[in-house]
N, C-alpha and C positions, 0 to 999 in steps of 0.2 A: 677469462685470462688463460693462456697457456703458455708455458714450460718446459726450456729443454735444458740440459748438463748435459757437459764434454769434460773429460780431462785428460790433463796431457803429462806426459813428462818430459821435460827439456834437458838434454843432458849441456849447462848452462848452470853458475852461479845464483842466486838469489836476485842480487843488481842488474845481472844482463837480462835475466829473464823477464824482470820489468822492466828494465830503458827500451830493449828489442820490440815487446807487444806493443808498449806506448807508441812507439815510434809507427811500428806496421798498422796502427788504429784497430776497427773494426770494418769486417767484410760487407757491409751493408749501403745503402745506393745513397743514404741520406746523412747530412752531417750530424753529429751527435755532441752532445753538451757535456764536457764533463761534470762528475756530481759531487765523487770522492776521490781523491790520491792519497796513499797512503803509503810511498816506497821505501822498502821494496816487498810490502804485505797487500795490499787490497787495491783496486779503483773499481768506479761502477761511471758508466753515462748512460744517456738515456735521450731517445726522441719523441718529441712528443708532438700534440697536434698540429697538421700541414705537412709533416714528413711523411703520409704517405700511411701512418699510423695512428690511431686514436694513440699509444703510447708503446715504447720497446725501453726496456733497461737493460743493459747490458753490463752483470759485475761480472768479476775477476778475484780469485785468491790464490797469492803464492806461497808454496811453505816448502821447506828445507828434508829432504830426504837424503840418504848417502849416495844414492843412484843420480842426483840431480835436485831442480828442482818442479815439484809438482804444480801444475796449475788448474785450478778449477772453476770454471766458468761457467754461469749461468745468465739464460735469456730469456726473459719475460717481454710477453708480447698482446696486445688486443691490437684488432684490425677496427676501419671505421666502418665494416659494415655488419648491418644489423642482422640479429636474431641467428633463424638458421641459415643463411644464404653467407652469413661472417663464419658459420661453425663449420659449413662445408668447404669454402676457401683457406678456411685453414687447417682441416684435417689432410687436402686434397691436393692443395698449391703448398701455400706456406712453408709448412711443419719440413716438407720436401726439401724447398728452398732454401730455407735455411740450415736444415742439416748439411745437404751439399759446399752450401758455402762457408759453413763452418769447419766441415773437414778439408777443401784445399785450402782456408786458410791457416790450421792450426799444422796444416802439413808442411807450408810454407816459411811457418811461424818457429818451426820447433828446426828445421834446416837452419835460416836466420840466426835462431841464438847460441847455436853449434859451432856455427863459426865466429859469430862476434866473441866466444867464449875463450878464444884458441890465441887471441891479444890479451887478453887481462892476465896479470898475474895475480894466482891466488896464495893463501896463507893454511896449511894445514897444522893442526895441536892430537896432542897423545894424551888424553887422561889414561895412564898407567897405572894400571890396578894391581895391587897382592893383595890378598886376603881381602879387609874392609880399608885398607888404604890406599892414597891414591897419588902419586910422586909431583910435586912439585919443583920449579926450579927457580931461580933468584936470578936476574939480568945481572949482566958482569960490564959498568961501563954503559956511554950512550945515554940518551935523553930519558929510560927506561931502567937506568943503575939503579939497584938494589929490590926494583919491585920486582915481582912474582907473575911467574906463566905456567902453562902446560908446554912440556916441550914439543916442537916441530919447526917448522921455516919453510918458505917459498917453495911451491912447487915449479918444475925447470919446465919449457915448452918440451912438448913430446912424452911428459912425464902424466901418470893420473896420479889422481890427488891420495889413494892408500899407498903407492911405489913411492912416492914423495914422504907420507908419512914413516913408512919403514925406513928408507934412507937417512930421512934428519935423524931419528931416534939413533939410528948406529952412527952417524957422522957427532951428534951431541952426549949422548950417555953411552956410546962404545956398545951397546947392546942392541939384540935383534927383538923384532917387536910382533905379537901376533894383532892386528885390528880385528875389532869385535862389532860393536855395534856404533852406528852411527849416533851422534849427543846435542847436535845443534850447528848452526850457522849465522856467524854475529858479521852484521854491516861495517866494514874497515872505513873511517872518515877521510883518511890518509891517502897520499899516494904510496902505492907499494912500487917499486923496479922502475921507479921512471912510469907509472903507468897513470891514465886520467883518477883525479881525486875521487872518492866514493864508489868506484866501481867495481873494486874488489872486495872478498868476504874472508874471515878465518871462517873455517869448517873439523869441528873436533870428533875426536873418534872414541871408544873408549878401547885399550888395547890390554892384551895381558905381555907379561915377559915369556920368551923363549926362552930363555938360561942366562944367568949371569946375573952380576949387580950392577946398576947404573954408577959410570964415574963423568964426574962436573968436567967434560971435556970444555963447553964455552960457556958455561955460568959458573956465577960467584961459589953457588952451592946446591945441593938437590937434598932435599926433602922429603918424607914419608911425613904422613899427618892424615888421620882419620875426618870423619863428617862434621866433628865439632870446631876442628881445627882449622877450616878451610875459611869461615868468615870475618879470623882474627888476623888473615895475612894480608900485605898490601900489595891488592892485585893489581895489573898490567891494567887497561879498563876493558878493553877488547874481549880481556880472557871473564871479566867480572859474570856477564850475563849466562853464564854457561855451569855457571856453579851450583844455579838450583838445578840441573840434567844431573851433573856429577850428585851432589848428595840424594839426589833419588836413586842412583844406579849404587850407591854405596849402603843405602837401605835397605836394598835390596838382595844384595847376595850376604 
């Protein structure tokens, strides 16, 4: 058997980075079967005997960084021919051939989701940290009155996604915001601005304050509440899965 890894980084949502690859397939001469889908986390396909190959798998994993998102692909391959005259074709040919084709494809690939990126609207959150707390806010109104988020809101075309986060934070709690470290990326079901359902993400950050106190500019009310307090509020759902990142990063300092 032989094994090769690439990875990439897409500057591209979680959703796009998977519909984009999906869509561009794989760089290879023979059709392939899918095995897994798992959007917008994992697929693998694979061909097998008559394509040309005793068998090739080809999986994929996406996961969520502040820079974008990462993808790492791996490609498992036997050739159908024997012994050492398969070992030489494919230390010789092969191994060659498919790196090549995996790098203008992933070069191709990582362009592609750059700009499909530049249609979607995304959703950016501020876990707001003091000391071991971490700011909360209450919806004021709308299908979402009374339950609980991290603050932030859409980011505008031409904006990135931290200039987005520091703007909502001064446009909603009147304060300037330092972003620290990136916390997670949850799948929106919804459409966001008019845009296709499912294919935008919120992406949360943890941030500290610059100066001042937060004031309830468009929620009902904001909140301080430490690690033990966070599982007893009625969250937004969006913002739900992000809450074991927050009490780990509340642990911690």
């Amino acid at each position: 058997m032989s094994r090769l890894r690439f990875t990439t980084l897409v500057d591209a949502p979680l959703t796009v980075a998977f519909d984009v690859a999906r869509t561009l397939g794989r760089p290879w001469g023979c059709p392939l079967e899918e095995v897994v889908s798992v959007r917008p986390e994992r697929d693998v396909y694979a061909a097998g005997p008559g394509s040309g190959w005793r068998w090739l798998t080809h999986s994929r994993r996406f996961s969520a960084t502040g820079d974008g998102t990462r993808v790492d692909e791996q490609v498992d391959w036997e050739t159908g021919l024997p012994g050492v005259l398969g070992g030489v074709a494919d230390r010789l040919l092969l191994r060659r051939r498919i790196v090549r084709a995996m790098q203008a494809h992933l070069d191709a690939y990582a362009v592609a989701a750059a700009r499909r990126a530049v249609d979607v609207v995304q959703v950016v959150g501020a876990a707001v940290v003091e000391g071991r707390r971490v700011l909360v806010a209450q919806r004021s109104g709308g299908p979402y009155d009374g339950l609980w988020e991290f603050p932030g809101g859409k980011v505008e075309p031409g904006e990135s996604d931290l200039s987005a986060l520091v703007r909502e934070c001064r446009e909603e709690l009147g304060v300037e915001v330092l972003p620290q470290a990136f916390l997670g990326e949850v799948l929106l079901d919804g459409s966001v601005a008019g845009g296709v359902p499912g294919t935008s993400t919120l992406r949360v950050w943890w941030a500290r304050l610059a100066g001042g106190a937060p004031v309830a500019h468009e929620h009902a009310q904001l909140r301080w509440v430490d690690v033990d307090d966070l599982a007893g509020l009625d969250w937004i759902e969006a913002d739900r899965p992000l809450l074991a990142a927050v009490r780990d990063l509340l642990h911690r300092l």
